[in-house]
PLY file of the C-alpha trace (Angstrom):
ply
format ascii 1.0
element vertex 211
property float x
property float y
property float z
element edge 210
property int vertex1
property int vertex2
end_header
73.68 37.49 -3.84
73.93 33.93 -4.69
71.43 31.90 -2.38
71.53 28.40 -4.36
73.81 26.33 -6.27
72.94 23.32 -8.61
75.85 20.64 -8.96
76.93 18.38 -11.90
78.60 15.17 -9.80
80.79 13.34 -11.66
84.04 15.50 -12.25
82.44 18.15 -9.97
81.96 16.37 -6.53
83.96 13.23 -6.57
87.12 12.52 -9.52
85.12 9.44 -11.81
84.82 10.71 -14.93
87.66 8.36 -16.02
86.09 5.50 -13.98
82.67 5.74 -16.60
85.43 6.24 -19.27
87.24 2.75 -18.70
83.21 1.57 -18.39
82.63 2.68 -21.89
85.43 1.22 -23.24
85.21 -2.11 -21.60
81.73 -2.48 -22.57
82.45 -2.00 -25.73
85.79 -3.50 -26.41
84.02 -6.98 -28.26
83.52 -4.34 -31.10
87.10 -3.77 -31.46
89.59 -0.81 -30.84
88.00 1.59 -33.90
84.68 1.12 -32.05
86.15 2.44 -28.54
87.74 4.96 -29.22
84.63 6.57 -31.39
82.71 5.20 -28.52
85.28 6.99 -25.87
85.77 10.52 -27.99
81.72 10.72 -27.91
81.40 9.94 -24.34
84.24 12.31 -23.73
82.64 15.09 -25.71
78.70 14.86 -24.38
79.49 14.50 -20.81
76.71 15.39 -18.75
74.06 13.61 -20.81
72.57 9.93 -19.76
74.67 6.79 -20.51
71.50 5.28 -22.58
71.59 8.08 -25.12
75.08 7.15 -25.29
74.46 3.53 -25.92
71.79 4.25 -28.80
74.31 6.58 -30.48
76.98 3.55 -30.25
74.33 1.11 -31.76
73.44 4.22 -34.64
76.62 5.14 -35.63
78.88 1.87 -35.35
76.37 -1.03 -35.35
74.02 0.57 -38.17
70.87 0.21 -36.36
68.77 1.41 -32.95
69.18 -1.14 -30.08
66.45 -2.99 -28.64
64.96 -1.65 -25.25
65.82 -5.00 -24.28
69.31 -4.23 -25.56
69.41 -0.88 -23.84
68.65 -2.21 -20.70
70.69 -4.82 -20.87
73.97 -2.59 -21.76
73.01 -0.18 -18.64
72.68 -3.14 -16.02
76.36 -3.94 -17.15
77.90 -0.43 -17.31
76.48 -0.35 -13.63
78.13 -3.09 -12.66
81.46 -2.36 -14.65
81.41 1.54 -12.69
79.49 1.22 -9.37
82.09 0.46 -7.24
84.68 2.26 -9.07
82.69 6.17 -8.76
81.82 4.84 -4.57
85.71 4.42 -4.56
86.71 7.82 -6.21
88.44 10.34 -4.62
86.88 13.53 -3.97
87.31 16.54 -6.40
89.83 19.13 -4.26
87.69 21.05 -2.08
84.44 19.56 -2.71
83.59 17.39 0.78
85.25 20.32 2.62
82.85 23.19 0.19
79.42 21.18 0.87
80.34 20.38 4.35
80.74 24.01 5.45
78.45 25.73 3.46
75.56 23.46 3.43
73.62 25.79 6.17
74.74 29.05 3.94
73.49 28.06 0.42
70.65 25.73 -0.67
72.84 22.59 -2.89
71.25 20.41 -5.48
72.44 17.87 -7.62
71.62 17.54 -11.61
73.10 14.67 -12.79
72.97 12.54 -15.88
73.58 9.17 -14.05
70.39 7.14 -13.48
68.40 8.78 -10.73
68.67 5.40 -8.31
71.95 5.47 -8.81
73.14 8.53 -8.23
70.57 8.24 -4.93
72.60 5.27 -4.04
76.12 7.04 -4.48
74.95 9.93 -2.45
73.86 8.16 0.54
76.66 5.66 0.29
79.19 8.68 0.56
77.18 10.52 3.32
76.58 13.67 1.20
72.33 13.65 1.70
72.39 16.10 4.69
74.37 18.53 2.09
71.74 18.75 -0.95
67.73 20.10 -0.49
67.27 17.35 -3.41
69.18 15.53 -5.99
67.69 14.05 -9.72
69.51 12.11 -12.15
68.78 10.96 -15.59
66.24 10.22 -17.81
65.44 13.65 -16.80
67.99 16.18 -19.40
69.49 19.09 -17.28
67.16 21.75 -18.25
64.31 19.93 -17.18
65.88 19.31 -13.80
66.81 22.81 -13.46
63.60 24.24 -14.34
61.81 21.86 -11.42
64.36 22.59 -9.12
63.71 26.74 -9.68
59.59 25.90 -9.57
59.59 23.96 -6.82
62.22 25.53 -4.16
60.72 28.93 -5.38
64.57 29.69 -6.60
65.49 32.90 -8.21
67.69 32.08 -11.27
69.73 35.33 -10.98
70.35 33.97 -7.19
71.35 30.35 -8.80
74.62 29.24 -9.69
75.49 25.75 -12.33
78.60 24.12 -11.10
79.52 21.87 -13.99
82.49 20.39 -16.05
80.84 19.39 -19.54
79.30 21.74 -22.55
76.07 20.05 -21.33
75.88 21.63 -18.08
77.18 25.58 -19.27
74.11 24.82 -22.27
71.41 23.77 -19.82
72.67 26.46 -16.98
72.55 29.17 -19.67
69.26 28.14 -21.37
67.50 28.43 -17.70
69.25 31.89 -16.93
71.80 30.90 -14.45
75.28 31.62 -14.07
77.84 29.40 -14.83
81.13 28.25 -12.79
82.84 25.98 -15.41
85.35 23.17 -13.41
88.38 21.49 -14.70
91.82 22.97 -15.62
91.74 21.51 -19.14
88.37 22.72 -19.67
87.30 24.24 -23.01
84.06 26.54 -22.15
83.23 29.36 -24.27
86.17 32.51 -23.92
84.49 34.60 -20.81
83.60 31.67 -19.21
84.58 31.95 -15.56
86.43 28.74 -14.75
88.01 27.22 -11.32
90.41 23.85 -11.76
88.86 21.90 -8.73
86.25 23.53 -5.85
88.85 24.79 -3.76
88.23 28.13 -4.40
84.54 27.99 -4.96
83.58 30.00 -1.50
85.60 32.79 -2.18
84.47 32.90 -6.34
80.97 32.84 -4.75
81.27 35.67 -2.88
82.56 38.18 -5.59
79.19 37.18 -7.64
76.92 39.71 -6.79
0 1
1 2
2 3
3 4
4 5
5 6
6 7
7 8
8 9
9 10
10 11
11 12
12 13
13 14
14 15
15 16
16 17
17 18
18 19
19 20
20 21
21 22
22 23
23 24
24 25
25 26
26 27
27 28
28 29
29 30
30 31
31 32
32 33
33 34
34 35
35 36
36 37
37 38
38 39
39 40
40 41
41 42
42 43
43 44
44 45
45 46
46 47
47 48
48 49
49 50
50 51
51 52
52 53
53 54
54 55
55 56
56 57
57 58
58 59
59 60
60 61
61 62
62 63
63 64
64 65
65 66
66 67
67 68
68 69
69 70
70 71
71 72
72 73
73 74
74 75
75 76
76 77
77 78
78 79
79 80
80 81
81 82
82 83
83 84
84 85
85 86
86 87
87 88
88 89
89 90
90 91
91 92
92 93
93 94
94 95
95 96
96 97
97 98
98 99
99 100
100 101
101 102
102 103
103 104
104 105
105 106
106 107
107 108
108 109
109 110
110 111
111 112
112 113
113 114
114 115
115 116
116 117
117 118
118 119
119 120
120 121
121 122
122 123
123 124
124 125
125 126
126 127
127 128
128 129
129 130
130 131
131 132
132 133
133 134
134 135
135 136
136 137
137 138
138 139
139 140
140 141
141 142
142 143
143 144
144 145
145 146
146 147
147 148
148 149
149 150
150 151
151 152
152 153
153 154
154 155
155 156
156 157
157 158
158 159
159 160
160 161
161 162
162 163
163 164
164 165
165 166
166 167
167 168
168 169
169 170
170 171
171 172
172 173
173 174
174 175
175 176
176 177
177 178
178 179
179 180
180 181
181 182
182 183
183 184
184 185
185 186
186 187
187 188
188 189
189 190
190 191
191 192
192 193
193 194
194 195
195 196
196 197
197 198
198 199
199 200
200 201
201 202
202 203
203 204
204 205
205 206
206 207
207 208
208 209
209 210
């Protein structure tokens, strides 16, 4: 019987992936096109994992050299500012308000995100979702180490624990810590087996076949 369930956020409880994609892309656009659309196709393929790994890939790969904590910084102060408004603004993913809303008193909700932990604190409170999650942790933290302190300190089965996510990064991290995985996203390429819903609309009833 499922008793918990840990959520990605962005492309899993409101629709902003492509709001941190246009982010990436204006951020980067002095570098020219070449550079954004590498820049882009990463992002797009290691979603999940924190912007600032992100940025030191960009600066390894296309500039030919690590960036300067000073330079790191700097870059994630302006991706804030280029997305913050843009993921408060985005619509909901189908279901998801209506899932956490109603079930919030049946299962135990967390949030493992790789968006700064302030951040995603801010987002949270600004869309009225605190009274749905027992706790919520963004980045530096990876995945598996939010998953693991999540199980240790709610005393949380991970048989009993489901990973709601929409990126490789979440099904690795889920699986690595034992829990099941419900992939999102109708375009989604998990692993074949992989049980997969297109939005959270049918989350409830999914949930209650997992036994």
């Amino acid at each position: 019987m499922i008793c918990a369930i840990i959520f990605d956020f962005d492309g899993v409880i409101l629709d902003s992936v492509r709001v941190k994609t246009h982010a990436f892309a204006k951020l980067f656009s002095s570098f020219g096109p070449d550079a954004v659309r590498r820049m882009v196709a990463y992002h797009e393929a290691h979603g999940g994992i924190s912007r600032f790994r992100k940025f030191e890939w960009f600066y390894k790969e296309i500039v030919g050299r690590l960036p300067s904590e000073a330079e790191v910084q700097d870059l994630g102060r302006q991706f804030e500012e280029l997305a913050f408004d843009g993921v408060l603004g985005a619509p909901w993913i189908p279901g998801a308000h209506e899932f956490l809303e109603q079930n919030k008193n049946r299962y135990r909700c967390f949030v493992a995100s790789g968006t700064p932990d302030a951040e995603l604190r801010t987002i949270v409170q600004r869309r009225g979702l605190n009274d749905c999650f027992v706790e919520i942790q963004g980045s530096p933290a990876t995945k598996d180490e939010i998953i693991r302190r999540f199980l240790n300190d709610h005393a949380l089965m991970p048989c009993d624990t489901v990973f709601v996510g929409d990126a490789m990064t979440d099904y690795v991290a889920a699986h690595e810590c034992g829990l099941r995985f419900v992939g999102v996203g109708a375009g989604s390429s998990f692993p074949e087996g992989t049980t997969v819903i297109p939005n959270l609309t049918s989350l409830a009833v999914l949930l209650g076949t997992l036994v």
